[in-house]
N, C-alpha and C positions, 0 to 999 in steps of 0.2 A: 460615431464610433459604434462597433457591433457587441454584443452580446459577451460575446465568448471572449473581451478582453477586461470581461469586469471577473471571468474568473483566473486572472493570468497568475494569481498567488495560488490556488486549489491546484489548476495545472500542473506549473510546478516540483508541486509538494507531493503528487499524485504521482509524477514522472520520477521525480526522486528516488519515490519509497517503492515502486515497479524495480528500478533497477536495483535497490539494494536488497531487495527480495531475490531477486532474480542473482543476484551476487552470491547471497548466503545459502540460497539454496545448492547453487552449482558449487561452491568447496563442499556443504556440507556432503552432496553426493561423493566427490572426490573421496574425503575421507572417510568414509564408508562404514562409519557407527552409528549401529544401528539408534543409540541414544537421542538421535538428531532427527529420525520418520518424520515424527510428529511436527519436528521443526521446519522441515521441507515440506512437506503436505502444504503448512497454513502458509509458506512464504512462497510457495506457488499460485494458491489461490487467490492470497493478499495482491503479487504485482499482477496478476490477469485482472484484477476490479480495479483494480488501482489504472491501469493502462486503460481499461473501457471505461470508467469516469470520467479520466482526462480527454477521450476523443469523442464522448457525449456531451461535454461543457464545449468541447471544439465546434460540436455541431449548434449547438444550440439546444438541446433534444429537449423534446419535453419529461424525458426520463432523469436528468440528471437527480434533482432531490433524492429522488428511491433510489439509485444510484450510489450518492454518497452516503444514505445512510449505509446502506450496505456495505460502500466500503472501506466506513467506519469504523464497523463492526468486527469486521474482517485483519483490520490494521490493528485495533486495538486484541484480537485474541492473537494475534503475530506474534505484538513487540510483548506479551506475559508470555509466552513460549521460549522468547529469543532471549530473553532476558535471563532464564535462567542457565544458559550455559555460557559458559567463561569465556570462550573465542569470542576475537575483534571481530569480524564478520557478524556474528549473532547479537554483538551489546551496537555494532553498527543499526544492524538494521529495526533492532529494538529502537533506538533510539530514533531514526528514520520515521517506524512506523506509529509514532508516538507524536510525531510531530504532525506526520498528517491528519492521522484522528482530533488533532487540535484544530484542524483547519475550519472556522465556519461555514456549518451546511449551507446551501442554496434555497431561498425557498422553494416552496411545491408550485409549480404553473398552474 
């Protein structure tokens, strides 16, 4: 068995919370208040680390650890953004990005 299916729950969770970023962010564009920037901003940045984590554990990289810490990082300052506004989309992908930050890091190669 290779590497990259010892991370097939990280994948996953990574893949998940990519597109429920990528979900929240395109209504919140849609609706077009401004009160949401900040919440698009981080749920941009969130599924772009999130999508490059999951296809560096795909590879094997030696980057993944720094990788996921990052984004970690990035998942958990999401789901306190998202979390505060009241649309399903935004307590979705709170919730989402909340589960991935739970995910156990990799160690360092």
């Amino acid at each position: 068995m290779t590497e990259q299916y010892n991370f097939l729950d990280q994948i996953t969770a990574y893949s998940s919370c990519a597109n429920a970023c990528e979900q929240c962010a395109s209504v919140c564009l849609q609706e077009g208040d401004a009160a949401h920037y900040r919440c698009i901003e981080l749920c941009r940045d969130c599924a772009d680390l999130c999508r490059l984590t999951a296809t560096l554990m795909l590879r094997n990289s030696p980057y993944v650890a720094v990788a996921s810490q990052l984004c970690r990082v990035a998942c958990l300052a999401c789901a306190e953004e998202c979390i505060q506004h009241a649309s399903q989309h935004c307590q979705e992908c709170a919730r989402t990005c909340q589960v991935c930050a739970e995910e156990p890091l990799p160690e360092s190669a």
